[in-house]
N, C-alpha and C positions, 0 to 999 in steps of 0.2 A: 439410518444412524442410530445407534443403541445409548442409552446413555454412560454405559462403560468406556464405552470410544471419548463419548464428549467429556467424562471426569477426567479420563487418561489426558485429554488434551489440554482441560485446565487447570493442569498440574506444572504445563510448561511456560516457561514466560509468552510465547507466542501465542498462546492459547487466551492468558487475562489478557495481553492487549488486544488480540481481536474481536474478542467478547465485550470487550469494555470500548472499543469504536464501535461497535455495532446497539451497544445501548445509548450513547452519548447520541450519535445520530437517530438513533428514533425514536429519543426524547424532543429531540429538535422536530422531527417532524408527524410529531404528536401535538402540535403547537400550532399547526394548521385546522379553524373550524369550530375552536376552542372562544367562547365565548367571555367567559371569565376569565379579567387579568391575573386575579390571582395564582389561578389552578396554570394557566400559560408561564408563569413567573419561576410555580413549581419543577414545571418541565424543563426551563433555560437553567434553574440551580444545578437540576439531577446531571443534567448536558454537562455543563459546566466542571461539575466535581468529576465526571467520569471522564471527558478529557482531559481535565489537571491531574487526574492520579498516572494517567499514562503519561504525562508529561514528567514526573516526576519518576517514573520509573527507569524513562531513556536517560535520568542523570549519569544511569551505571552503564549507559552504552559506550563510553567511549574506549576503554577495555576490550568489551568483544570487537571493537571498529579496527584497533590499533592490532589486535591478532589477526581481525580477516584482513586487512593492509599487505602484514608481512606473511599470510599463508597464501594469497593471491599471487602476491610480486608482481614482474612484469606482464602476468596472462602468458608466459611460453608457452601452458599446455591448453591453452585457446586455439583450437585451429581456425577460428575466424574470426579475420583481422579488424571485422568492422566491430563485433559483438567484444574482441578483447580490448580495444579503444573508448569503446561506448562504456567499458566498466571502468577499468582505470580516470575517464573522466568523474562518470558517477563516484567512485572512492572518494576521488578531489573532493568533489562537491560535498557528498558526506560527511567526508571529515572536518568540513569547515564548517558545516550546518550543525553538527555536534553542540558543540564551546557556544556556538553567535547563541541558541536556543537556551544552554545552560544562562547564559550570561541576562538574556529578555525576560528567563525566569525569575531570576535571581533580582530585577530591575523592578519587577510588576511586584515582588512580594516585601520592596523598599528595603530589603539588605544591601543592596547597591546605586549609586546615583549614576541614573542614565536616561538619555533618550529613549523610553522604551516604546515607543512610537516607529520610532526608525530600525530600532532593534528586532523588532516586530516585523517589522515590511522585509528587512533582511533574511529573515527566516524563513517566512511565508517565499521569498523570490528563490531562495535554496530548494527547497521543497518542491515548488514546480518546475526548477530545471530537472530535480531528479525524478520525478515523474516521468517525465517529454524524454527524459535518456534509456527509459524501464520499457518507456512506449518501443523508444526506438530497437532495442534488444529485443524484445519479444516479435514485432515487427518481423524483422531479419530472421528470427526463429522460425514464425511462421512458413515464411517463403523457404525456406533450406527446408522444413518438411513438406512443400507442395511438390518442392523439383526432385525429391527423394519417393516421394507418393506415385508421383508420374511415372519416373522411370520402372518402379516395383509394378507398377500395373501391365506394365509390358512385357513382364517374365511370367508367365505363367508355372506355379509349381506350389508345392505346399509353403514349403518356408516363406516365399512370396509374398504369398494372403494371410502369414502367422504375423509376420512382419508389416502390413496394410493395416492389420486390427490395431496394432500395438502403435501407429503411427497417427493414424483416427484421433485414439485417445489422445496424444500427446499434440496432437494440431487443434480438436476440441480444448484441450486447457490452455493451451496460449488464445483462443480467439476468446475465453474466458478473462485470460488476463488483459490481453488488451481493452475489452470491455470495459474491464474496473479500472484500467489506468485514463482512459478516457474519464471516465465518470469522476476519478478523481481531479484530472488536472480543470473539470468543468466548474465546478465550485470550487476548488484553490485559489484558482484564479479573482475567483469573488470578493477571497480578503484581501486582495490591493488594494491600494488607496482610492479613493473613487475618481474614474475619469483615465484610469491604467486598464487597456481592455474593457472588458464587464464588471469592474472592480466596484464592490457593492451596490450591485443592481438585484443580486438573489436574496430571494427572502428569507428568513430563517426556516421554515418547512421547506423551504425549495433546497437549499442546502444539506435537510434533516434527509429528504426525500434520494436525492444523490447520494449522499453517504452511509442511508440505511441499504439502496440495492447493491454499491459496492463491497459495502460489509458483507453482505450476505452470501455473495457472490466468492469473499476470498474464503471465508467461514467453509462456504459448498469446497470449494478446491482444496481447503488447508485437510476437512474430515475425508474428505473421497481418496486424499493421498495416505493418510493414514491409515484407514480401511483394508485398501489394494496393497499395504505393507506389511498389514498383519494377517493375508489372506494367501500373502507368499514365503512367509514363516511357519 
């Protein structure tokens, strides 16, 4: 990875958020082994301010949410029916996790009187259903390219094995993304309220630790996609 690739990428919104989850968490799990309250306290602020700037930056998501709404539509040009179901649910979910997220912001920073407790858990419960629906997508992705791998492997011919390599790659990055959707919904989970699942049983490195290999992990897929697109231009 050159650092032209990675300026080009943080030039796009996708690019500060994922940089900026990827610092936030391994500020959290720099906080493990750390002796000093004080210097631990430093790392919870840096956490802190760096997931509240991404928090504030999805205030303008609801926009791009309401255009990919009505560019999706029904999924017609989904030709599978469980992957075009599993999005249309996820949309739901999105678009109501949207407004509940602006609204707990807007609650915590006392511009508004609320339960921000509950508003909170609300969010947090959004959040890992749409995780568990991304799992599920990718999931189903997987499998439609093993029984597409299998059968390519029984034809012998060029095109075949031009088609094998290119299928590799793309069954490597979903077992990639499932990994990180796992690793995500495993500390999600942890800010329930306690006694919901595993609901604050993780510790703050333990969470820092989870969320620094998932970052890392999307950061590897987000540049590797870039690369292979600028290396087909």
């Amino acid at each position: 990875m050159n650092i032209a690739l990675i300026s080009e990428y943080l030039e796009t919104y996708q690019g500060r958020d994922k940089f900026l989850r990827t610092l936030s968490y391994m500020a959290k799990f720099a906080t493990l082994g750390i002796l000093s309250k004080e210097i631990e306290e430093k790392f919870k602020i840096f956490s802190s301010q760096m997931s509240g700037c991404r928090v504030i930056l999805r205030l303008l998501d609801d926009i791009p949410m309401i255009h990919y709404v009505m560019t999706y539509g029904w999924g017609k040009k989904e030709p599978d029916w469980l992957i075009k179901w599993t999005e249309l649910v996820q949309i739901a979910v999105d678009t109501i996790f949207c407004p509940i997220e602006h609204i707990s912001w807007a609650g915590e920073h006392k511009l508004i009187k609320i339960n921000i407790e509950k508003w909170d858990n609300a969010s947090t419960w959004f959040w890992i259903i749409s995780l568990h629906l991304s799992l599920i997508k990718s999931l189903r992705k997987l499998k439609k390219l093993n029984n597409y791998k299998t059968h390519l492997s029984e034809i012998n011919c060029d095109t075949s094995r031009i088609a094998l390599t290119t299928i590799s790659k793309q069954k490597w990055n979903e077992l990639l993304t499932c990994t990180r959707l796992i690793l995500d919904i495993s500390y999600a989970i942890s800010y329930l309220p306690s006694g919901v699942f595993w609901g604050g049983w993780l510790k703050i490195w333990q969470i820092g630790a989870l969320g620094t290999l998932s970052s890392l992990i999307g950061l590897y897929q987000a540049l590797s996609k870039r690369a292979e697109q600028k290396k087909c231009l």
